[in-house]
N, C-alpha and C positions, 0 to 999 in steps of 0.2 A: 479597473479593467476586469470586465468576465468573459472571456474565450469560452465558448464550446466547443470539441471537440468530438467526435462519435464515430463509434467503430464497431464494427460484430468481429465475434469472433467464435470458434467450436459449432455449437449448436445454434447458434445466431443469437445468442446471448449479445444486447448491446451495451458497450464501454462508452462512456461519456464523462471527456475530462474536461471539468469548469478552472480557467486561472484566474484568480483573483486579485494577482497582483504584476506587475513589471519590472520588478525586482529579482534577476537572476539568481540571485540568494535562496527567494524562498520561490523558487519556480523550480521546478524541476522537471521540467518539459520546455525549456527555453529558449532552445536553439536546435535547428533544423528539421528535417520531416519527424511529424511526431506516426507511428506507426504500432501496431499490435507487437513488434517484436522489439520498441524500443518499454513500451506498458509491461510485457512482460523483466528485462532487463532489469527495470525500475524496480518492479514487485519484488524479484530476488535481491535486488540489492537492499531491501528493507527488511530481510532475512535473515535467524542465524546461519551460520554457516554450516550445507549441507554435511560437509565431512567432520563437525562437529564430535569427538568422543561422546558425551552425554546427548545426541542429537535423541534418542525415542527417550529418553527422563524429559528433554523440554515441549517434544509433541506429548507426550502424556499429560503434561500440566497445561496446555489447551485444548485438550481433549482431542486431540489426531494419533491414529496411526500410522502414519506414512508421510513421507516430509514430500510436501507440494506447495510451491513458494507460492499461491494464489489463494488459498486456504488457511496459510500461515497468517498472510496477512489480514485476512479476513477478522479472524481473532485477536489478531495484535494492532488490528490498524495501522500497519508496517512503523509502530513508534519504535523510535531508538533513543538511545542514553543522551547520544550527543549532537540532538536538534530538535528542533521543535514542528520538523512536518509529521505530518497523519494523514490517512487517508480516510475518510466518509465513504461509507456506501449506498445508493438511491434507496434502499429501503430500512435507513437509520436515521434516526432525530435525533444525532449526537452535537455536543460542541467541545472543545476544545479541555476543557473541566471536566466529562467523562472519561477521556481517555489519558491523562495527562496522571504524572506523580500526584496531583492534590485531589485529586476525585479520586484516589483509592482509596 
């Protein structure tokens, strides 16, 4: 299965979500209107946590000054310890071995 999905958003930048799968597991866009303000939601929740103590020691190790959960992930490709989604961006030729524990 590949859904597209396509939104603008700020300066008319466009968001385009591909699913490729129908497994609500690894979906995360699943169930009901998918919208700009559920994309940002998502973004943050693939974030440390803003009120973080060490929050500018962890933007300094990906090069930011200012925590912006859309930039964050940008860098991190919203990966976290305990799953295995990522996010791609249209202008990356990544695969799953780039961003993952074994590709570092």
């Amino acid at each position: 299965m590949t859904d597209n999905l396509g939104f603008y958003y700020g300066n008319r930048k466009k968001i385009e979500i591909k699913k490729y799968s129908d497994d609500i597991v690894k979906q995360p866009f699943w169930g009901g209107k998918v919208d700009i303000h559920r994309i940002y939601e998502f973004m943050e929740y693939r974030c440390f946590e803003e009120a973080r103590p060490d929050k500018m020691k962890l933007l300094h190790a990906i090069g930011l000054d200012e925590y912006n959960s859309w930039e964050i992930v940008k860098k991190t490709h919203g990966r976290l310890y305990e799953d295995f989604l990522w996010i791609r961006f249209p202008e990356e030729d990544l695969a799953w071995k780039d961003v993952s524990d074994e590709g570092i």
